[in-house]
Backbone bond lengths (Angstrom), bond angles and torsions (degrees), N, CA, C in turn:
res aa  C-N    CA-C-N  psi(-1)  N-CA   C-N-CA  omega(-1)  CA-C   N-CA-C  phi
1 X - - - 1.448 - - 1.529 110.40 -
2 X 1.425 119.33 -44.52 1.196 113.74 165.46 1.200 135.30 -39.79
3 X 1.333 117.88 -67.98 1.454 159.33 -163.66 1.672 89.17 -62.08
4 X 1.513 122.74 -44.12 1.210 128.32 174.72 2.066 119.32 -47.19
5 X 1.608 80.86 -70.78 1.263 120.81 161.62 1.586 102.84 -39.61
6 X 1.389 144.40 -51.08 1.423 145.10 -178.93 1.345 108.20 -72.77
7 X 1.603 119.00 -41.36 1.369 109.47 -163.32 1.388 118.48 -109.46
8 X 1.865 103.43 10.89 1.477 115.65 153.57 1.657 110.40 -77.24
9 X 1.429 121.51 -49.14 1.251 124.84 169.15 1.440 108.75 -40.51
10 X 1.042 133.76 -71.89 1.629 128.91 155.83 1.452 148.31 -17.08
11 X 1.486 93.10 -45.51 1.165 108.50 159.46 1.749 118.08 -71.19
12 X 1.246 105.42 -41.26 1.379 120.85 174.10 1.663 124.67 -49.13
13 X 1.589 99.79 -42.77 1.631 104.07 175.67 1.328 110.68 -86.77
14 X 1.725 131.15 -5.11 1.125 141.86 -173.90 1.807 83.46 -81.30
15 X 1.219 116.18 -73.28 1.474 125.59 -162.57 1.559 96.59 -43.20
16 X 1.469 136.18 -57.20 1.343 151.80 -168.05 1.347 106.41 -56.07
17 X 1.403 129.67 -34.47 1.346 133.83 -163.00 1.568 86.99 -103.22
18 X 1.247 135.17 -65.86 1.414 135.14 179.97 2.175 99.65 -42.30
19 X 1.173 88.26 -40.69 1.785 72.03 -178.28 1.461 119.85 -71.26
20 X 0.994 112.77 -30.85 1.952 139.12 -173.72 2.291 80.51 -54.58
21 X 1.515 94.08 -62.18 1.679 108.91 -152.57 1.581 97.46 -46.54
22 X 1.451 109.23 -41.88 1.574 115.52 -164.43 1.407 110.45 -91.84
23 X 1.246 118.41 1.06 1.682 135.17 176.40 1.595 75.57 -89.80
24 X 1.429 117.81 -97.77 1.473 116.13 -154.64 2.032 119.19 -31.02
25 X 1.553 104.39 -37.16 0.933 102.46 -155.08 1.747 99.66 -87.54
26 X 1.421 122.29 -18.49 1.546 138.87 143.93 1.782 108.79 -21.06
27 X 1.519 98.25 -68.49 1.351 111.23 -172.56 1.790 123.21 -74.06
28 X 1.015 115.93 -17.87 1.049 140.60 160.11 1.768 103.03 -68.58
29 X 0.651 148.87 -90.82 1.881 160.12 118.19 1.668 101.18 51.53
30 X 1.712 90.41 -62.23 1.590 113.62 -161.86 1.673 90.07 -62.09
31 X 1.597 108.08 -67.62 1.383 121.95 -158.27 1.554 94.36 -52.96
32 X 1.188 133.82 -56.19 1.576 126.56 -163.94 1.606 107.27 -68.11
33 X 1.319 134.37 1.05 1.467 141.44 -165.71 1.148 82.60 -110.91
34 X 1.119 141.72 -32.37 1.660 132.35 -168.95 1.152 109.07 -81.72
35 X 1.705 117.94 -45.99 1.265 124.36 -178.10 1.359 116.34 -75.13
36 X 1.498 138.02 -39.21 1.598 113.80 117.80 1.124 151.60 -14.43
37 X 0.818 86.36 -57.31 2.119 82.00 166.29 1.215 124.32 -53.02
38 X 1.721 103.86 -69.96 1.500 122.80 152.23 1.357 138.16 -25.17
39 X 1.830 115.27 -15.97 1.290 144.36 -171.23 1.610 100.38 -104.84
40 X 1.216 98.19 -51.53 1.695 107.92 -168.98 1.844 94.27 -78.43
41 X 1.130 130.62 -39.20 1.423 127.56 -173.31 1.133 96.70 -73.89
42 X 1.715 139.33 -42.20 1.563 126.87 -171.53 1.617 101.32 -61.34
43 X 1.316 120.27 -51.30 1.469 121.74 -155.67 1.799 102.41 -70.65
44 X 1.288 125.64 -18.79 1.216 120.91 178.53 1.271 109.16 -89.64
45 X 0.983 121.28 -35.89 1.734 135.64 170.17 1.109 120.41 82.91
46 X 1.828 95.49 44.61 1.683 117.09 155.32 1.396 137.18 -82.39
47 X 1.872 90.10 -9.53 1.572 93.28 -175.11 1.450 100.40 -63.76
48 X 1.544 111.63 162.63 1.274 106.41 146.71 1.267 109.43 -134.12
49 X 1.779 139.98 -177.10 0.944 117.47 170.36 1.839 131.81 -75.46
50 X 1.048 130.46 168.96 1.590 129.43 -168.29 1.591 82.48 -89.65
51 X 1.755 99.53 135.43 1.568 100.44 171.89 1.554 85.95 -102.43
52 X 0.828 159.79 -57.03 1.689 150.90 153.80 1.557 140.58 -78.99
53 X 1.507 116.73 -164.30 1.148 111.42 169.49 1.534 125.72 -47.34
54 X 1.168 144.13 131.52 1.603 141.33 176.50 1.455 99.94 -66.87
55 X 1.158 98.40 113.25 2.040 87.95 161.57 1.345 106.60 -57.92
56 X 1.541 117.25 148.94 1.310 129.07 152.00 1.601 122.47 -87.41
57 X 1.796 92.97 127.74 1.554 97.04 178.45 1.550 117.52 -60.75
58 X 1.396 92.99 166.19 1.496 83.07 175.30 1.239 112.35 -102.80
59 X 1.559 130.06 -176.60 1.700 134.45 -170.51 1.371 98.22 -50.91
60 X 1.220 99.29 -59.66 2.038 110.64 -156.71 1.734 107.48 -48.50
61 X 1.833 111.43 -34.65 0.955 125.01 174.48 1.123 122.29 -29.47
62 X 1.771 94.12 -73.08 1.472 128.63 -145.99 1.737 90.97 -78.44
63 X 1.041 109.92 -27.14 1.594 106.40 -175.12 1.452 109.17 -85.54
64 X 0.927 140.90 -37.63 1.668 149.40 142.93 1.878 102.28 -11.64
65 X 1.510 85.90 -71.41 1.564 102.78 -170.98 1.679 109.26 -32.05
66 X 1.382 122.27 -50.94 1.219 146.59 -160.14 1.547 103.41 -52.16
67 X 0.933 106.49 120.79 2.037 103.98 157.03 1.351 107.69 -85.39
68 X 1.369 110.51 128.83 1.526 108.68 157.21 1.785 141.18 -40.53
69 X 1.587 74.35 -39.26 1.786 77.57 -169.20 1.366 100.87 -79.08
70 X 1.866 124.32 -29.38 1.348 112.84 166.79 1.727 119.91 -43.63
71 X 1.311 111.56 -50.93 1.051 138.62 -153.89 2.136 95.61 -45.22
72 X 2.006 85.10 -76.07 1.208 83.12 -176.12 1.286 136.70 -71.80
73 X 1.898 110.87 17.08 1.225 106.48 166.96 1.851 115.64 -97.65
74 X 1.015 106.52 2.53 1.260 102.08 175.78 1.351 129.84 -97.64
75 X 1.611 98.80 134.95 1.627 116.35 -154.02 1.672 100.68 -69.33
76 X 1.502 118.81 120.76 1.366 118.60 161.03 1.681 133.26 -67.46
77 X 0.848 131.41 111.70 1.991 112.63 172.24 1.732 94.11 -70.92
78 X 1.703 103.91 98.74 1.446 103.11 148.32 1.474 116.87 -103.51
79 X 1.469 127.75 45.72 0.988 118.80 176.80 1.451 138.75 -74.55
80 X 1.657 129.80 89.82 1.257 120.77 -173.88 1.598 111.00 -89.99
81 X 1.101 126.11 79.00 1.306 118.03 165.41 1.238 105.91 -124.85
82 X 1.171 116.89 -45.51 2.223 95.23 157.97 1.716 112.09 -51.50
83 X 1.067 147.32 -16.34 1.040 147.59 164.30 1.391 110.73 -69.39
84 X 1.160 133.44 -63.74 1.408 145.93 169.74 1.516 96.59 -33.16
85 X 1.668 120.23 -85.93 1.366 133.23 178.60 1.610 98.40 -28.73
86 X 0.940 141.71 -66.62 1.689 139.99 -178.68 1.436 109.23 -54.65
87 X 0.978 121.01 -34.28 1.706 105.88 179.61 1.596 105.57 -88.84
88 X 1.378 122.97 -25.38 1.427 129.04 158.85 1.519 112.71 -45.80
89 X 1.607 115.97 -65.02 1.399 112.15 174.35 1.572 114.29 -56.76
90 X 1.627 121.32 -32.36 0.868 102.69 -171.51 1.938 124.25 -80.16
91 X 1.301 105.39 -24.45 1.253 115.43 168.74 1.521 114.66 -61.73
92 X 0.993 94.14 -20.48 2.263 98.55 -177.21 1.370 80.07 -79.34
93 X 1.478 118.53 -93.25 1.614 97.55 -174.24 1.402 157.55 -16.96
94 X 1.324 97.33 -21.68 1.440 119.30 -178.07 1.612 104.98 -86.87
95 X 1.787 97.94 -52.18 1.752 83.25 169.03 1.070 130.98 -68.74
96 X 1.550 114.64 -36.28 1.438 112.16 164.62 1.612 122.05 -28.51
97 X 1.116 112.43 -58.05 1.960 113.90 -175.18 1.233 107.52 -84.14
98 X 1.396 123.06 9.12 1.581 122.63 -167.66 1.719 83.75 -106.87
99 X 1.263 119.62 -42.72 1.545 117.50 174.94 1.822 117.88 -62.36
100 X 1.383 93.41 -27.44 1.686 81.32 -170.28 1.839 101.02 -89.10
């Protein structure tokens, strides 16, 4: 039951860090769609300049905005193996002070 109990917690900071990765890599996503846009609006010569603050869209917006078929062609970094490697070091550590 323990051991259960430990390696749900585990699983848990795995899920937490994987969510953080796909938040960052979201925002990253957002920012390069803007700078596209911003690319495609200069060359047509719709930009104009901002006489103020830009409102910010909202979620529901920004997800509207999205094409699908873009969507699912774009390559994610789900890479957890520095994650993996950290719970490796961190489990050595743990036995380490569990031995002394």
């Amino acid at each position: 039951m323990l051991s259960r109990l430990q390696e749900l917690r585990k699983e848990e900071e795995t899920l937490l860090r994987l969510k953080a990765a796909l938040h960052d890599q979201l925002n990253r996503l957002k920012v390069e769609e803007m700078a596209l846009q911003s690319m495609i609006n200069c060359r047509r010569g719709d930009e104009m300049p901002p006489s103020g603050p830009v409102p910010e869209q909202s979620h529901d917006m920004l997800i509207h905005v999205d094409n699908e078929a873009s969507i699912n062609q774009t390559a994610l970094e789900l890479s957890t193996r520095s994650c993996v490697a950290d719970e490796e070091v961190e489990e050595e550590e743990e036995e380490e002070e569990s031995d002394s």
